[in-house]
C-alpha positions as CSV (number, residue, x, y, z in Angstrom):
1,X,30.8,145.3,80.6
2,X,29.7,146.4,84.1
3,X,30.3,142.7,85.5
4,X,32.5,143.0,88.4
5,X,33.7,145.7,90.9
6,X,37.1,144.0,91.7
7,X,39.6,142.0,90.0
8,X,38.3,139.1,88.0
9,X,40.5,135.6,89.6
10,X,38.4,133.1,86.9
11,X,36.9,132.6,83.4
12,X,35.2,129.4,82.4
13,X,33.0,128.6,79.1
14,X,31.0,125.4,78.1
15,X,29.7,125.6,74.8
16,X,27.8,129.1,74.6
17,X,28.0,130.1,78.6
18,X,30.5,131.8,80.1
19,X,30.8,132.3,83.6
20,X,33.4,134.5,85.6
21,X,34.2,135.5,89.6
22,X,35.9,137.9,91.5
23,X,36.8,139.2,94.4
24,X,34.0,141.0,94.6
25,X,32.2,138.0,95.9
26,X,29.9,137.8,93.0
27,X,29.7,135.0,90.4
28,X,28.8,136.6,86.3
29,X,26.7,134.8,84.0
30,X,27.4,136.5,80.6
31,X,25.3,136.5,77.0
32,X,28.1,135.9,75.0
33,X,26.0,137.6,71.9
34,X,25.5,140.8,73.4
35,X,28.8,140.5,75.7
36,X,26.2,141.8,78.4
37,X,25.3,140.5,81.8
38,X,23.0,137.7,81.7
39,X,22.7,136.9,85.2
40,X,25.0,138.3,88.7
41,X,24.6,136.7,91.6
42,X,26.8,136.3,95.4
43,X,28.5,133.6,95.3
44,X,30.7,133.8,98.8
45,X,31.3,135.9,101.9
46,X,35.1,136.4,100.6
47,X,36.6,136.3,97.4
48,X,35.4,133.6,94.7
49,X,38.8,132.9,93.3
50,X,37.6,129.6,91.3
51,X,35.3,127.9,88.9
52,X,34.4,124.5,86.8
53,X,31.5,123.7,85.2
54,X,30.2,120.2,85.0
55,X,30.3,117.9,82.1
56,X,27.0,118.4,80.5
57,X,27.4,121.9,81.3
58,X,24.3,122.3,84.1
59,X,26.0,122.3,87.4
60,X,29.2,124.9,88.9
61,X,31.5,124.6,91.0
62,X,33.0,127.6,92.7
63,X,35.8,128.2,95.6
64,X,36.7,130.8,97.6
65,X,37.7,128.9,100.7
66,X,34.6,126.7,101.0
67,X,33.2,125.0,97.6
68,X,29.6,124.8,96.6
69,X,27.9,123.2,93.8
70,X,25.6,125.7,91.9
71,X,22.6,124.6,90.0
72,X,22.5,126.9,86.9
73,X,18.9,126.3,85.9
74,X,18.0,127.6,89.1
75,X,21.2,129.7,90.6
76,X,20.7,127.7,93.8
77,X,23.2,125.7,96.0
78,X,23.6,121.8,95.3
79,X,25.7,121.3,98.0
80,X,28.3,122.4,100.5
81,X,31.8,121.3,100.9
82,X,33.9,122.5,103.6
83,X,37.0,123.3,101.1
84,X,40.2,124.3,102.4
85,X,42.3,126.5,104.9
86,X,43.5,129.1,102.3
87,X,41.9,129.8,98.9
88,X,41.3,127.0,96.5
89,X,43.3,127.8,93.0
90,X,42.1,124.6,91.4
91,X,39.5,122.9,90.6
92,X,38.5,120.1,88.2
93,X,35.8,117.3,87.5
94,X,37.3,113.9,87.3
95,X,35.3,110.5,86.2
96,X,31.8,110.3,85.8
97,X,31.0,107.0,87.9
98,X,28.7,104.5,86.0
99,X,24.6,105.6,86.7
100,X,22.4,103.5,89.3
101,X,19.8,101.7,86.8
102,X,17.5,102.1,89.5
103,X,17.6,106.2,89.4
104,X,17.7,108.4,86.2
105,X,21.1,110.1,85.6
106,X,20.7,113.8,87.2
107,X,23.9,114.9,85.4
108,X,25.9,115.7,88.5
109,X,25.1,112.2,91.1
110,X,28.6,110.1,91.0
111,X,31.2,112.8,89.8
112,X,34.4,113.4,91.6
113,X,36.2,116.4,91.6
114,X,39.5,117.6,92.9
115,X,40.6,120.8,94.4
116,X,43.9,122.4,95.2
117,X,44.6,125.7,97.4
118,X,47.4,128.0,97.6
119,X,50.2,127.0,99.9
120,X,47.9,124.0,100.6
121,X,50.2,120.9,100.0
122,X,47.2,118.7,99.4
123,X,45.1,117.9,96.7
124,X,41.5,117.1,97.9
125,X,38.9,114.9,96.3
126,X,34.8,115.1,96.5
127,X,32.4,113.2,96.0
128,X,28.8,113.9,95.0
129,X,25.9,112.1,96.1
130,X,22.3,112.7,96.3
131,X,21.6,110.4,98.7
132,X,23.8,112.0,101.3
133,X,24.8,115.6,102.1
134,X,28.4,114.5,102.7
135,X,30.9,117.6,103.0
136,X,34.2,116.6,103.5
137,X,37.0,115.2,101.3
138,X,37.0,111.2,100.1
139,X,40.7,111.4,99.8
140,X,43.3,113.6,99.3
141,X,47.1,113.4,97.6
142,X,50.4,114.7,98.8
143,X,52.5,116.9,97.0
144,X,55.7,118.3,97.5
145,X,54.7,122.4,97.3
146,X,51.2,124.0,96.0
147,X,49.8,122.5,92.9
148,X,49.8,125.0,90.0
149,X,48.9,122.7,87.2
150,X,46.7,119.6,87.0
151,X,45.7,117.7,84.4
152,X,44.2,114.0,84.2
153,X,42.7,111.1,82.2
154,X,39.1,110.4,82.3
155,X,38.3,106.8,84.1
156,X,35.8,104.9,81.6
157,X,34.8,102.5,83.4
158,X,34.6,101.4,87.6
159,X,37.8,100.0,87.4
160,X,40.1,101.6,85.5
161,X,42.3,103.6,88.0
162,X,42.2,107.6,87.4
163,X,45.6,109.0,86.2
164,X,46.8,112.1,87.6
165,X,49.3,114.3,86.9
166,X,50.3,117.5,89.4
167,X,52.4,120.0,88.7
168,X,53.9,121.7,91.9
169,X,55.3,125.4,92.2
170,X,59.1,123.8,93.4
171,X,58.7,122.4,89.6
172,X,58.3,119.1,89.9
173,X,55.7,116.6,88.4
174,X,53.7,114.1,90.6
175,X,52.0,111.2,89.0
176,X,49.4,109.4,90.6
177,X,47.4,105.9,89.6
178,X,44.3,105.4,92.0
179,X,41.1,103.8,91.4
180,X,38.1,106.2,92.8
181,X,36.1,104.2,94.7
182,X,35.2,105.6,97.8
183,X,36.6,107.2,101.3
184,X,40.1,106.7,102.0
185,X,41.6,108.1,105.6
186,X,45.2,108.6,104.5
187,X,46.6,110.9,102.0
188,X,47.5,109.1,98.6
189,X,51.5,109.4,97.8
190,X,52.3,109.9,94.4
191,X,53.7,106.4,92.1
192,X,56.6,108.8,90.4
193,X,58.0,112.0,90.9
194,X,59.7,113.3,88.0
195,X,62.5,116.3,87.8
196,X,64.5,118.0,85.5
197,X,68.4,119.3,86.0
198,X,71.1,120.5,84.1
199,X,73.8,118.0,82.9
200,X,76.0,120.0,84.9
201,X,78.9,120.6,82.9
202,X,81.0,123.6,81.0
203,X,83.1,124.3,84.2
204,X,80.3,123.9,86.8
205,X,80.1,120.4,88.1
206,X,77.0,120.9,90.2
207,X,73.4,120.1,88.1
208,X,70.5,123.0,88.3
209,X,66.5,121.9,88.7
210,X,64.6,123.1,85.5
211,X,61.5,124.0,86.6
212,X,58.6,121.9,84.9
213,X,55.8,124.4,83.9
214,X,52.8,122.4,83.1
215,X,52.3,118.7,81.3
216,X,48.9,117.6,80.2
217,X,48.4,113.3,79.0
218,X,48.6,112.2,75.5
219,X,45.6,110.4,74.1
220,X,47.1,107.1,74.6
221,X,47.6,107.6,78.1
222,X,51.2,105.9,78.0
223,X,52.9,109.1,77.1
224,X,52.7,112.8,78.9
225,X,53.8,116.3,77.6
226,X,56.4,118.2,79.2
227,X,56.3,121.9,79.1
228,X,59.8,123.3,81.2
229,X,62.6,125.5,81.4
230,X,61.7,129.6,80.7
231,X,58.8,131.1,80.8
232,X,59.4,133.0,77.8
233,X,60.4,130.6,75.9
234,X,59.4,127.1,77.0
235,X,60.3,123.9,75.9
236,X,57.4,121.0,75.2
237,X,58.7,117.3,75.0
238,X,57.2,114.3,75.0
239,X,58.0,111.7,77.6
240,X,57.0,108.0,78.3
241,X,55.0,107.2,81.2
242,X,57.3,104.9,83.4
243,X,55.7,104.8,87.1
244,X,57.9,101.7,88.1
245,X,60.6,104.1,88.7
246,X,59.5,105.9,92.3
247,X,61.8,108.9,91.5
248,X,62.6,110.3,87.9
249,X,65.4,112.4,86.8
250,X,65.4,113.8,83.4
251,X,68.4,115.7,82.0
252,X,68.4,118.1,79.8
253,X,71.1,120.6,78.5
254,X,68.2,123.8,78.2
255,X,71.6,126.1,77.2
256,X,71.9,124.4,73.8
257,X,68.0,125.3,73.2
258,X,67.3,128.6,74.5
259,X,69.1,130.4,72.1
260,X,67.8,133.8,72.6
261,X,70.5,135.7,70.0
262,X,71.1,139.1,71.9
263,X,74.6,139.3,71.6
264,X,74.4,139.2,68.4
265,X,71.8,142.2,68.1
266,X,73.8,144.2,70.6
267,X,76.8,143.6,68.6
268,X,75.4,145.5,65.4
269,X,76.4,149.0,66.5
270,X,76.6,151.7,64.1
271,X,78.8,155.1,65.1
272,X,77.4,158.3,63.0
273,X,79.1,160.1,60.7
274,X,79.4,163.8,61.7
275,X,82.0,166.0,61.2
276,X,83.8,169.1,63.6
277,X,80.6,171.8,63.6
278,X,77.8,169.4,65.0
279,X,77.2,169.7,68.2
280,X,76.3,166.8,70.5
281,X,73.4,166.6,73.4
282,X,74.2,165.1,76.4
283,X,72.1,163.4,78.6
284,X,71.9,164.8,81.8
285,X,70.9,168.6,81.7
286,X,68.8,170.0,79.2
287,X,70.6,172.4,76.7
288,X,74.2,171.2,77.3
289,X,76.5,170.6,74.6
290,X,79.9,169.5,74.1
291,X,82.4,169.4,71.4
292,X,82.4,165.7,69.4
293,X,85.7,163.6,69.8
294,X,86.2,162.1,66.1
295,X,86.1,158.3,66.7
296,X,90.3,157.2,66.8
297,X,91.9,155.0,64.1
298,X,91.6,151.3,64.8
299,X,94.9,150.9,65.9
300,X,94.5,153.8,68.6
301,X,91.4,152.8,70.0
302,X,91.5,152.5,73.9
303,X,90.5,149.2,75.3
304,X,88.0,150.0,78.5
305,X,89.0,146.2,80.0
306,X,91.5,147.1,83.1
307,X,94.3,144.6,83.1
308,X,95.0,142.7,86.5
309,X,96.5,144.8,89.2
310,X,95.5,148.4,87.6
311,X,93.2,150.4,89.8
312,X,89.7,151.4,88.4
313,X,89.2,154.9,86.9
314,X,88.7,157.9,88.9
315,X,85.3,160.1,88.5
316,X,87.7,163.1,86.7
317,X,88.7,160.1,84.3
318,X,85.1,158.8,83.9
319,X,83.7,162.7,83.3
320,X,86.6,162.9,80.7
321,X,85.6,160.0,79.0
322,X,82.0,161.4,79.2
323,X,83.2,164.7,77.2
324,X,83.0,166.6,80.1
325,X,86.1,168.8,79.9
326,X,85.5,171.7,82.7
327,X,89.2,173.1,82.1
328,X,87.6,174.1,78.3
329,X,84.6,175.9,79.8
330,X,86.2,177.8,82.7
331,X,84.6,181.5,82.8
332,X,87.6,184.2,83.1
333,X,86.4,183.8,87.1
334,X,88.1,180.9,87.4
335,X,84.9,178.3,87.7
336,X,83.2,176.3,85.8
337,X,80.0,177.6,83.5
338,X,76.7,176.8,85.4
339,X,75.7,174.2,82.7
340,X,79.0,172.3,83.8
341,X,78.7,172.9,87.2
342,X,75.6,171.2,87.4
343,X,76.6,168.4,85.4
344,X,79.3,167.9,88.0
345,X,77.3,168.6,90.8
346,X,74.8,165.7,89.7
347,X,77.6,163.3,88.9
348,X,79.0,163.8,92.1
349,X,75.7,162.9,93.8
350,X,75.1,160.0,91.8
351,X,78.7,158.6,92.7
352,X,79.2,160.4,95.9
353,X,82.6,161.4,95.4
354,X,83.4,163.8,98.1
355,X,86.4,165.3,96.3
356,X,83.9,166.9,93.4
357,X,81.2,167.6,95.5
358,X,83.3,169.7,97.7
359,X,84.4,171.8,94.6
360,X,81.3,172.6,93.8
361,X,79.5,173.0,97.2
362,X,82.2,175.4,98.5
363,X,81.4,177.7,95.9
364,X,80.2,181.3,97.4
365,X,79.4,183.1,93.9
366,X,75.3,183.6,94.7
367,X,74.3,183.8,90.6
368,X,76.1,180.7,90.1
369,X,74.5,178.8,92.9
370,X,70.7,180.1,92.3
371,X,71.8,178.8,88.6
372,X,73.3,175.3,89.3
373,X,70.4,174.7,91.4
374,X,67.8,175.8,88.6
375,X,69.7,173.4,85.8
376,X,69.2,170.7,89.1
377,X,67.1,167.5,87.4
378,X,64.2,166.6,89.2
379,X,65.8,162.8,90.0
380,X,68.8,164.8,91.9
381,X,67.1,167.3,94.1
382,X,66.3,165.0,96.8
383,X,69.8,163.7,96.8
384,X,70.9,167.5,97.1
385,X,68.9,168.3,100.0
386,X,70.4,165.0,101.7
387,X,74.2,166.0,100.7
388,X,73.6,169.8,102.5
């Protein structure tokens, strides 16, 4: 309620906050009671397109290009972090890194956390330390396109390596095993890459990628959850980890799953009962009618498939088929009633036949024209004015 003046790119909540940004440049504080503006404040020179809040819920990250680390208490910068070359997507907290016994835990002094950025093909890690305002990345991990899912498992202890798993927009899954433990110069390639394709079979020999969606870790950590295929109506499985393999190829026959039953709803056509009298409106100009064909016995019935070497039906054939019979409505003049006239006028512009529209263009009669051209639909005038 009066939050933002743009477009709203991030939610996040931790227990009763919730915070949001936008491209207005302004990060939101909201009172989730009232659903009322607790606190607004500028939170970049550009667009803040990200957000994460820190464990025990005190500190915020946010991202347009650069990062900074937000003190909520206070709505003051932590620190700075240079960020990336085009707008950070992602971001997430990773490990919290055992305390110094020496210094009391500030809630925010040891945490990594990773950012990714559109059409940025490398996922960044940050450190945070009190002891030294340091503002680039510690390390970073190679992907294969832009990650647009990332999820991980928490590192308990110093030396229990950090597992990561990045999902890419080309759809496939990087792992990564790395234990965080300071700077490293080189970007980190990923243990296991794992893809998904079509068996390729049913007449097509050649396998198709499935896209993989998202995938999140298991609580045993052995196991991950695939989510691939469509996005309307995905497919979760569970996998084994199995990072031994540098390269991972899962198939899947996604046919024999997505059973989305339309032709058997489309098949379920009813024909009305009506009998000589009725008349029939047909889409096209407003007011027209035509006289009802009653439906042909089952032996009669006309088969629209064309048989191999037959040529393809002409306009006059389609416009017959459409109940459009101008020798039927033919004024003791000789042409066609204005109703038809602009039916076939608007046919012929819609299939530019060049044969109807000269029939009806040629035509001198003044009251017909003025007319044809009043019965014109809106979508067809344009086309008119282009045809004369």
């Amino acid at each position: 309620d009066g939050g933002h003046d743009s477009r709203v790119n991030c939610v996040r909540w931790h227990q009763d906050s919730l915070y949001s940004c936008s491209d207005d440049k302004h990060i939101v504080e909201w009172n989730t009671q009232t659903c009322k503006v607790k606190c607004k404040w500028k939170g970049d020179n550009s667009s803040v397109t990200c957000l994460c809040i820190s464990p025990d819920g005190k500190m915020l990250l946010s991202a347009g290009r650069t990062i900074k680390l937000w003190d909520l208490e206070t709505k003051e910068v932590y620190r700075h972090f240079t960020g990336h070359a085009s707008s950070v997507s992602s971001l997430m907290f990773t490990t919290v890194k055992p305390m110094n016994e020496s210094k009391p835990f500030d809630g925010i002094t040891g945490l990594y956390f990773l950012s990714g950025a559109i059409h940025d093909r490398l996922l960044s890690v940050w450190y945070i330390r009190s002891d030294r305002k340091e503002k680039n990345a510690v390390m970073s991990f190679t992907v294969t396109d832009e990650p647009i899912f990332v999820d991980l498992t928490v590192s308990e202890v110093k030396e229990e390596p950090v597992k990561l798993a990045v999902v890419c927009r080309d759809g496939q899954l990087h792992l990564f095993e790395h234990i965080l433990n300071g700077y490293c110069k080189k970007p980190l390639t990923s243990n296991s890459t794992i893809q998904i394709a079509t068996p390729g079979n049913d007449g097509d020999s050649t396998p198709k990628p499935v896209p993989i969606l998202a995938a999140a870790f298991c609580k045993d950590k052995q196991s991950l959850l695939l989510v691939y295929g469509n996005t309307l109506q995905p497919i979760i499985e569970k996998v084994s980890l199995n990072t031994t393999e540098s390269h991972i190829c899962l198939v899947r026959d996604i046919q024999k799953v997505l059973s989305l039953k339309t032709d058997v709803a489309l098949t379920k056509v009813k024909t009305p009962v009506v009998n000589s009298d009725t008349k029939v409106l047909v889409p096209g100009i407003p007011g027209h009618s035509t006289a009802v064909k009653t439906p042909a016995s089952g032996k009669e019935k006309k088969k629209n498939k064309r048989k191999p070497g037959e040529t393809e039906e002409s306009i006059e054939e389609r416009l017959g088929a459409l109940d459009i019979d101008v020798s039927k409505v033919k004024t003791p003049g000789g042409l066609p009633q204005t109703d038809s006239f602009a039916v076939l006028l608007v046919q012929g512009l819609e299939s530019n036949d060049a044969e109807i529209l000269n029939k009806v263009l040629n035509t001198r009669k003044e009251n017909i024209v003025k007319n044809t051209v009043a019965r014109m639909p809106i979508h067809a005038v344009i086309p008119l004015l282009h045809e004369v």
